[in-house]
C-alpha positions in Angstrom: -46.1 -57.7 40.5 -45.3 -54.7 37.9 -41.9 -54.4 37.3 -40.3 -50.6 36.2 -37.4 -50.8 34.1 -35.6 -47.2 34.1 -34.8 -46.2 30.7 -31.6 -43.8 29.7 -32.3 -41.3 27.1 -33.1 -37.9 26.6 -36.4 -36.5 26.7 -37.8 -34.3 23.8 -37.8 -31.3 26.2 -34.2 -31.9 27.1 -32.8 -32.2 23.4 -35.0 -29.2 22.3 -32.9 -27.5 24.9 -29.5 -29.1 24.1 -30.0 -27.9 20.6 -31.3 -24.2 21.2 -27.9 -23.7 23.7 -25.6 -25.4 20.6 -27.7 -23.0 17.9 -27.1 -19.8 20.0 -23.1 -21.0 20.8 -22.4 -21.3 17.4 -24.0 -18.1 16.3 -21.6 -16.4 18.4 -18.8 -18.4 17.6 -19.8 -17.2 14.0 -19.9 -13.6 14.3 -16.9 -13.7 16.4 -15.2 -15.5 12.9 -16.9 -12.7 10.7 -15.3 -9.8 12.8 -12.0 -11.4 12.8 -12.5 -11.7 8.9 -12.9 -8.1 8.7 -10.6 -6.9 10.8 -7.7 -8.9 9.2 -8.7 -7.5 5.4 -8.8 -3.9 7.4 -5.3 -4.6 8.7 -4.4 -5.8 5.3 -5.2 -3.2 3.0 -3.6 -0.8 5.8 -0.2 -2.8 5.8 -0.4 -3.1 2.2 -1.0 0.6 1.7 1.5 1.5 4.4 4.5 -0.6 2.9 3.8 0.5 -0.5 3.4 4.3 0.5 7.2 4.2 2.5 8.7 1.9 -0.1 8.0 4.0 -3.1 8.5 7.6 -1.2 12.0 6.5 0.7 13.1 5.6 -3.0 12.6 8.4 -4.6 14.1 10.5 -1.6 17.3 8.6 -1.7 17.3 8.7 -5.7 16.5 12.5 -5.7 19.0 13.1 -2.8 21.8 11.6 -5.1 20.7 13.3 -8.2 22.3 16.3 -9.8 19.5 17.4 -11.7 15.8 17.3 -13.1 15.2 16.8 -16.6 12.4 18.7 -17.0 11.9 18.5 -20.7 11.6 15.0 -20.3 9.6 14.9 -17.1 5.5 15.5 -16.3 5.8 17.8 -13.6 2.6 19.3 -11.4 0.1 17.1 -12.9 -0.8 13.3 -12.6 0.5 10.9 -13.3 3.6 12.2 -13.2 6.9 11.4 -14.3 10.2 12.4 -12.9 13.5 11.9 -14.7 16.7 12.7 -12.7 20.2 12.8 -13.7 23.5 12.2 -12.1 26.7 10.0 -11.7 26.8 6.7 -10.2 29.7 6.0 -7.6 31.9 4.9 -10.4 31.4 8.4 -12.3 29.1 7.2 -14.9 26.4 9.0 -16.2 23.3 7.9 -14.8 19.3 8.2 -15.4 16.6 7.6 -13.3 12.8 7.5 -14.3 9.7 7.1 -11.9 6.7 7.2 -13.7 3.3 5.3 -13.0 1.6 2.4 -15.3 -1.4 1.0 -14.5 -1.4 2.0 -11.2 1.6 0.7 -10.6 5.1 3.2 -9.1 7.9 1.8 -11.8 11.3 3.0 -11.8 14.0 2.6 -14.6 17.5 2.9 -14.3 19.6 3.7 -17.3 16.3 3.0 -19.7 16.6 -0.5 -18.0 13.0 -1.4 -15.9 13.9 -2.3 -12.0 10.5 -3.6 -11.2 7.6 -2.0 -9.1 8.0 0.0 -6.3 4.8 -0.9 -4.8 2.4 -3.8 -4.1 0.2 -5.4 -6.0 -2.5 -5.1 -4.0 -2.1 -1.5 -4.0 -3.0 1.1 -6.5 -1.3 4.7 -6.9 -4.5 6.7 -7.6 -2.4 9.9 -7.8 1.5 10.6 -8.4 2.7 14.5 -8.7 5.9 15.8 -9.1 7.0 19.3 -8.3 10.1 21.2 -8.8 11.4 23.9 -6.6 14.2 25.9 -7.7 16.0 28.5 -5.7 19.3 30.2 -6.5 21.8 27.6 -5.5 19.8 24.8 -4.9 16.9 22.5 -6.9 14.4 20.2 -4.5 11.6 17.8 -5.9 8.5 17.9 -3.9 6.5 14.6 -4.4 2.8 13.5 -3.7 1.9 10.1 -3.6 -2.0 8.7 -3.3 -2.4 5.2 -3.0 -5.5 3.0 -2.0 -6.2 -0.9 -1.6 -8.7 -2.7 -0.2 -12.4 -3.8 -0.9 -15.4 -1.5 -1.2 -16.2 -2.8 2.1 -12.8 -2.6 3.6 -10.7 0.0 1.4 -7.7 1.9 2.5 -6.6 5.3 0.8 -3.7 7.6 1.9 -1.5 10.3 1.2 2.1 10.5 1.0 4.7 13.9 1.0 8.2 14.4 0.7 10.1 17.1 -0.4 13.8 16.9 -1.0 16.5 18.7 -2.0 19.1 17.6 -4.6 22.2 17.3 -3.4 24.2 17.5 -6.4 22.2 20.8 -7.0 24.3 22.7 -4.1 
Protein backbone atom coordinates (compact mmCIF):
# COMPACT_ATOMS: atom_id res chain seq x y z
CA UNK A 1 0.00 0.00 0.00
CA UNK A 2 1.54 3.51 -1.00
CA UNK A 3 0.75 6.08 1.16
CA UNK A 4 0.53 10.04 -0.16
CA UNK A 5 1.29 12.52 2.38
CA UNK A 6 0.11 16.07 1.11
CA UNK A 7 2.70 18.57 1.63
CA UNK A 8 2.01 22.57 2.30
CA UNK A 9 4.30 24.90 0.67
CA UNK A 10 4.63 27.00 -2.20
CA UNK A 11 5.70 25.89 -5.48
CA UNK A 12 8.49 27.71 -7.40
CA UNK A 13 6.01 28.83 -9.95
CA UNK A 14 3.75 30.30 -7.28
CA UNK A 15 6.62 32.34 -5.39
CA UNK A 16 8.03 33.50 -8.72
CA UNK A 17 4.63 35.07 -9.00
CA UNK A 18 4.20 36.24 -5.34
CA UNK A 19 7.45 38.07 -5.89
CA UNK A 20 6.89 39.66 -9.46
CA UNK A 21 3.21 41.13 -7.97
CA UNK A 22 5.28 42.49 -4.61
CA UNK A 23 8.32 43.93 -7.18
CA UNK A 24 5.70 45.79 -9.43
CA UNK A 25 3.49 47.03 -5.99
CA UNK A 26 6.40 48.57 -4.65
CA UNK A 27 7.58 50.23 -7.79
CA UNK A 28 4.49 52.06 -7.77
CA UNK A 29 4.31 52.65 -4.28
CA UNK A 30 7.81 54.22 -5.06
CA UNK A 31 7.08 56.62 -7.76
CA UNK A 32 4.01 57.57 -5.98
CA UNK A 33 6.75 58.66 -2.93
CA UNK A 34 9.00 60.45 -5.57
CA UNK A 35 6.08 62.65 -6.89
CA UNK A 36 4.97 63.55 -3.53
CA UNK A 37 8.75 64.45 -2.97
CA UNK A 38 8.59 66.85 -5.68
CA UNK A 39 5.64 68.23 -5.35
CA UNK A 40 6.15 69.20 -1.58
CA UNK A 41 9.82 71.00 -2.59
CA UNK A 42 7.56 72.71 -5.57
CA UNK A 43 5.10 73.91 -2.88
CA UNK A 44 7.99 74.85 -0.80
CA UNK A 45 10.00 77.04 -2.68
CA UNK A 46 6.52 78.64 -3.77
CA UNK A 47 5.47 79.31 -0.12
CA UNK A 48 8.79 80.33 0.66
CA UNK A 49 8.99 82.81 -2.20
CA UNK A 50 5.39 83.93 -1.63
CA UNK A 51 5.84 84.77 2.17
CA UNK A 52 9.06 86.45 1.56
CA UNK A 53 7.79 88.46 -1.48
CA UNK A 54 4.53 89.97 0.69
CA UNK A 55 6.57 90.26 3.86
CA UNK A 56 9.26 92.42 2.50
CA UNK A 57 6.87 94.53 0.01
CA UNK A 58 3.85 95.20 2.79
CA UNK A 59 6.90 96.55 4.90
CA UNK A 60 8.17 98.86 2.94
CA UNK A 61 4.60 100.07 1.89
CA UNK A 62 3.61 100.71 5.38
CA UNK A 63 7.25 102.32 6.09
CA UNK A 64 7.02 104.46 2.98
CA UNK A 65 3.36 105.35 3.69
CA UNK A 66 4.49 106.86 7.07
CA UNK A 67 7.48 108.58 5.75
CA UNK A 68 7.86 112.25 5.06
CA UNK A 69 10.56 111.97 2.74
CA UNK A 70 13.39 110.21 0.53
CA UNK A 71 16.86 110.85 1.18
CA UNK A 72 18.08 110.63 -1.94
CA UNK A 73 21.64 111.57 -1.43
CA UNK A 74 21.88 108.77 0.70
CA UNK A 75 19.79 106.22 -1.21
CA UNK A 76 20.61 103.85 -4.65
CA UNK A 77 17.79 104.65 -6.54
CA UNK A 78 16.85 103.02 -10.21
CA UNK A 79 19.47 100.51 -10.12
CA UNK A 80 20.15 97.13 -8.16
CA UNK A 81 20.56 96.51 -5.40
CA UNK A 82 19.05 99.30 -4.19
CA UNK A 83 18.82 101.07 -1.20
CA UNK A 84 16.07 103.26 0.12
CA UNK A 85 16.49 105.62 3.13
CA UNK A 86 13.24 107.41 4.34
CA UNK A 87 12.80 109.92 6.84
CA UNK A 88 10.06 110.89 9.20
CA UNK A 89 8.71 111.24 12.88
CA UNK A 90 7.83 108.38 14.92
CA UNK A 91 4.38 108.72 16.93
CA UNK A 92 6.18 110.28 19.74
CA UNK A 93 7.59 113.19 17.33
CA UNK A 94 11.00 111.86 17.15
CA UNK A 95 13.04 111.96 14.21
CA UNK A 96 13.16 108.83 12.60
CA UNK A 97 15.28 106.82 9.74
CA UNK A 98 14.55 104.00 7.95
CA UNK A 99 16.98 101.91 5.60
CA UNK A 100 16.18 98.92 3.24
CA UNK A 101 18.91 97.80 1.55
CA UNK A 102 19.90 94.16 0.33
CA UNK A 103 23.09 91.96 1.71
CA UNK A 104 23.81 88.88 0.43
CA UNK A 105 20.60 88.34 -0.87
CA UNK A 106 19.04 89.06 1.93
CA UNK A 107 15.97 92.31 2.30
CA UNK A 108 17.48 94.01 5.72
CA UNK A 109 15.92 96.94 7.22
CA UNK A 110 17.47 99.36 9.94
CA UNK A 111 15.73 101.59 11.98
CA UNK A 112 17.54 104.56 13.53
CA UNK A 113 21.08 103.00 12.21
CA UNK A 114 19.88 100.03 14.52
CA UNK A 115 19.54 96.44 12.26
CA UNK A 116 15.81 94.87 12.76
CA UNK A 117 16.61 91.66 11.20
CA UNK A 118 15.72 90.23 7.61
CA UNK A 119 12.71 90.84 6.00
CA UNK A 120 12.78 87.71 4.12
CA UNK A 121 13.51 83.90 4.34
CA UNK A 122 16.28 82.21 4.36
CA UNK A 123 15.55 79.97 1.91
CA UNK A 124 14.84 82.76 -0.31
CA UNK A 125 17.17 85.00 -2.26
CA UNK A 126 16.38 88.70 -3.59
CA UNK A 127 17.96 88.36 -7.05
CA UNK A 128 16.84 91.97 -7.74
CA UNK A 129 15.78 95.12 -5.46
CA UNK A 130 15.06 98.59 -7.33
CA UNK A 131 13.88 101.61 -5.99
CA UNK A 132 12.27 104.48 -7.84
CA UNK A 133 11.21 107.87 -6.88
CA UNK A 134 8.32 109.77 -8.38
CA UNK A 135 7.89 113.23 -7.61
CA UNK A 136 5.04 115.41 -8.66
CA UNK A 137 4.19 118.92 -7.35
CA UNK A 138 2.69 118.21 -3.99
CA UNK A 139 3.28 114.81 -3.59
CA UNK A 140 6.64 112.16 -3.53
CA UNK A 141 5.75 108.13 -4.16
CA UNK A 142 8.44 105.26 -4.06
CA UNK A 143 7.91 102.77 -6.67
CA UNK A 144 9.58 99.41 -5.65
CA UNK A 145 10.56 96.11 -7.57
CA UNK A 146 11.30 93.12 -5.82
CA UNK A 147 12.77 89.71 -7.58
CA UNK A 148 13.17 86.93 -5.45
CA UNK A 149 13.80 83.05 -6.25
CA UNK A 150 14.24 79.77 -4.03
CA UNK A 151 14.25 76.46 -4.80
CA UNK A 152 16.53 73.80 -6.41
CA UNK A 153 17.67 73.57 -10.04
CA UNK A 154 15.18 71.02 -10.28
CA UNK A 155 12.46 72.69 -8.40
CA UNK A 156 13.22 76.59 -8.36
CA UNK A 157 10.83 79.31 -7.91
CA UNK A 158 11.42 82.98 -9.15
CA UNK A 159 8.90 85.90 -8.98
CA UNK A 160 8.27 89.44 -9.26
CA UNK A 161 7.03 91.84 -6.85
CA UNK A 162 5.52 95.81 -7.43
CA UNK A 163 4.31 98.33 -5.34
CA UNK A 164 4.15 101.78 -5.72
CA UNK A 165 3.22 104.17 -2.95
CA UNK A 166 2.82 107.49 -2.12
CA UNK A 167 4.27 109.26 0.90
CA UNK A 168 2.05 110.45 3.06
CA UNK A 169 3.92 112.95 4.90
CA UNK A 170 4.79 114.23 1.29
CA UNK A 171 1.01 115.82 0.82
Amino acid sequence: MIKRTSQAGFSLVEMALYVAILSFMLMIIINILEVMNKSVRRLHAEKSVQSSGVLALERIVRESRDAQSIVVASSTLATSPGVVVLSGVDASSNPRTVIFSLQSGVLHIKENGVDQGALTQSDAKVTSLIFERLTTTHSEALRTQITIESGTSTHYRSEKFYSTTILRGSL
